[in-house]
Phi, psi and omega in degrees: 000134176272159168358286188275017170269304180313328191285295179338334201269329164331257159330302223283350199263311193306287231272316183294318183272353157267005143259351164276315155125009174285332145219185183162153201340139174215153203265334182189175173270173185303149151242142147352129196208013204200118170230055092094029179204331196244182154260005228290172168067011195204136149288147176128149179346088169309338186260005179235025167187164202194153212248139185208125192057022164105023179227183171246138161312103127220183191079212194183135197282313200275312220244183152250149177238106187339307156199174175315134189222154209225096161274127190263146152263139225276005173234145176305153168217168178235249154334169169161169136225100200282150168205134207223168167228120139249134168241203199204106207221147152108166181302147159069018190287155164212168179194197177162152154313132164257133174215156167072021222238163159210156166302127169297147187265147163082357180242174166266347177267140163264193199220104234078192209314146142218158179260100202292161171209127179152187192266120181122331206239348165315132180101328218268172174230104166249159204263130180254105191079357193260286184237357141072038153177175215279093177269012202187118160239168130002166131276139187284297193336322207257327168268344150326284169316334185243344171272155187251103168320128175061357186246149168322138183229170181267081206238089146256146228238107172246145196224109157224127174077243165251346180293135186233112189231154215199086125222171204258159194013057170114310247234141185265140182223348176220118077355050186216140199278117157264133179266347187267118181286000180277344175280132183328135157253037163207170183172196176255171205238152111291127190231124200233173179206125212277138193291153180134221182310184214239102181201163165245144184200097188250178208196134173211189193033045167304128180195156188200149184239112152257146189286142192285000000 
């Protein structure tokens, strides 16, 4: 293929995936939202999460972890496109990304999106503390193929308007439309680790581009 085939071919690649809705305008490139040492940039229960190989921590493989716990980032977003490497360790564990999200005042809980994690609930997109369920799942076929169970996943998170899209290692795992205009379309990002059994959940290459 020659020069002006490659461009063609290019572009022709560029044009499919921002109508498939896999990119699309952005204001600047990604940033860090994670410097792989620090909290800098992040709020939350400190004894229930902790930085270890370049990722952030939480809960504990030794101990149960008490109840839900959220390290927040103190600044807000609307648009985006978040993109994490998560994993997940223990029997029955759960977690998830928080978007769109805000701190209940006076509580340990937030309030919004979450990009879910655990056996059942991966992929899926659930409202967290708001309608306190799963507005949106997967195909098994299709996350059956693409999740590594215990192994580093791929999470990325898009947000424009009402539109909400979830996917984990490559694989569109969500689509959805919000219909109610009363729900915020902005908050803080969240990294949570859900209270129970003795588990963990960690999360690294944190980055978010946000969108015009």
């Amino acid at each position: 293929m020659n020069i002006a085939g490659v461009r063609v071919f290019a572009y022709g690649m560029l044009t499919a995936l921002v109508t498939a809705g896999c990119v699309g305008p952005a204001t600047s490139g990604p940033v860090a939202l994670f410097d792989g040492k620090t909290f800098a940039g992040w709020e939350g229960n400190m004894k229930s999460f902790r930085i270890e190989d370049g990722a952030i921590v939480g809960g504990s493989m030794t101990e149960k972890v008490p109840r839900n716990e959220f390290l927040c980032t103190t600044k807000a977003y609307g648009d985006f496109e978040l993109r994490a490497m998560a994993r997940l360790l223990g029997d029955g564990a759960n977690a998830g990304i928080q978007f769109r999200t805000k701190r209940i005042p006076d509580n340990y809980e937030v309030s919004g999106y979450q990009a879910d994690m655990g056996q059942g609930y991966w992929g899926a997109l659930y409202d967290e503390s708001r309608r306190g369920k799963v507005l949106a799942r997967p195909d098994e076929a299709t996350l059956a193929k693409a999740l590594k169970p215990a192994d580093w996943n791929s999470y990325v998170i898009r947000c424009q308007g009402p539109r909400i899209q979830l996917w984990l290692n490559g694989a569109r795992m969500v689509d959805y439309t919000e219909t109610d205009d009363k729900i915020d379309r902005g908050g803080i990002i969240g990294l949570q680790i859900h209270g129970g059994r003795p588990s963990e959940a960690w999360y690294k290459d944190i980055t978010i581009t946000e969108l015009k």
